[in-house]
C-alpha positions, 0 to 999 in steps of 0.5 A: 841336160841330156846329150842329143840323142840320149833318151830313156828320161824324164824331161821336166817341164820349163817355161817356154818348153813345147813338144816340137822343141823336146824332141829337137833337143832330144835328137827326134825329128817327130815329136809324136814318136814321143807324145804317143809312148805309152809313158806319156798317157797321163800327160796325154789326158791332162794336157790336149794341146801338146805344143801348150806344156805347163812348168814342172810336167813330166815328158818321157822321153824314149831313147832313139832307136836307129833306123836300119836300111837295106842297100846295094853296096856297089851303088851310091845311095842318097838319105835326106834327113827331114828338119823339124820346125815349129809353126808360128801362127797368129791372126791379126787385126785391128782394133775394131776387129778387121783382119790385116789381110793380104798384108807383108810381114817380117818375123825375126827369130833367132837371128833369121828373117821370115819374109811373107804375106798375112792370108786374106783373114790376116792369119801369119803362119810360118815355120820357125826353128823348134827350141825358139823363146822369142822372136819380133814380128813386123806388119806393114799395115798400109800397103801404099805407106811402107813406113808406117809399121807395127811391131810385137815382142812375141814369147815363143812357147810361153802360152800355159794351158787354158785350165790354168789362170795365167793361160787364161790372163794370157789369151785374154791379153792375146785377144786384147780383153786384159792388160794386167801382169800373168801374175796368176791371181783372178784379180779384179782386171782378169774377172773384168775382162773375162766378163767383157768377152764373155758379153762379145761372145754370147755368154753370161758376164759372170767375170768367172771361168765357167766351163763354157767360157774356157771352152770358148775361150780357148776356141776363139785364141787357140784355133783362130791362130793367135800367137802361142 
């Protein structure tokens, strides 16, 4: 892999990759200056959600121009460098559907602890480091029974696009419809759930991926917040 701060490359795509974690890797504290290069408009156009890549895409990657500043040189100047993170997000609820709201949680990843509270619709959102793959979230259900927990093994960046069929088996497992492997095959357990949340969201239970169930799809995971 390049040296931070080298550029003028094309980054391929790996399992796990986002944009917030290329332009980290790549010395960049704003992964926009790379989505909008012009280069990357094919990709623009095929992917919507730059944060949700799938393996083998090609990133272009400019070479970091260095910022020029005027100063005084008899003063003492000061320069804050901005970090750059990720967000975590998901929404979480029991299994009839009622949000953990107002309820602690602790996420773990790479080492660091992230402490806080779920928002009144249960929502998790937390800033975490940008290159991170995996990470252990904690909730205390029961606020008066602190020892009751509950615990996920999260994939960081793993989710595929929605077009693809182990996108769509993996929200599908986000969302608690399918419990079979993201083996990428419409197998008889992904058409099966496919038909169960197309009959919870007003669709006709095809069990197919039409047009109008990814898209609804892709609403009900992606903007509610659910873990990607």
């Amino acid at each position: 892999m390049p040296a931070k701060n080298e550029g003028n490359v094309m980054h391929t795509v790996v399992d796990g990759d986002t944009l917030v974690g290329i332009a980290d890797q790549y010395g960049f504290r704003n992964w926009e200056i790379i989505w909008n290069h012009e280069k990357n408009a094919p990709l623009r156009a095929q992917r919507p959600d730059p944060q949700i890549l799938l393996d083998g895409d090609s990133v272009w990657v400019p070479k970091k121009e260095p910022k020029l500043y005027e100063c005084e040189t008899t003063k003492k100047h000061t320069f804050r460098l901005k970090k750059l993170w990720a967000i975590f997000r998901a929404k979480m609820k029991d299994e009839n559907g009622t949000p953990y709201g107002e309820r602690a949680y602790k996420l773990t990843v790479d080492g660091q602890d992230f402490h806080g509270k779920t928002d009144g619709e249960g929502l998790v959102e937390q800033k975490v480091p940008p290159r991170a793959k995996t990470g252990d979230l904690t909730l205390w259900p029961d606020p008066n029974n602190l020892r009751e927990v509950l615990t996920w093994k999260l994939q960081l960046g793993h989710l595929d696009p929605a077009a693809t069929v182990t996108g769509v088996q993996a929200r599908l497992k986000n969302l608690g419809y399918y419990m079979g492997e993201l083996d990428g095959q419409a197998n008889a357990g992904m058409k099966a759930a496919l038909a169960a949340f197309q009959s919870e969201h007003g669709l006709a239970p095809t069990g197919e991926l039409d047009e109008a169930t990814s898209a609804t799809l892709e609403e009900i995971h992606d903007v509610a917040g659910s873990s990607h």
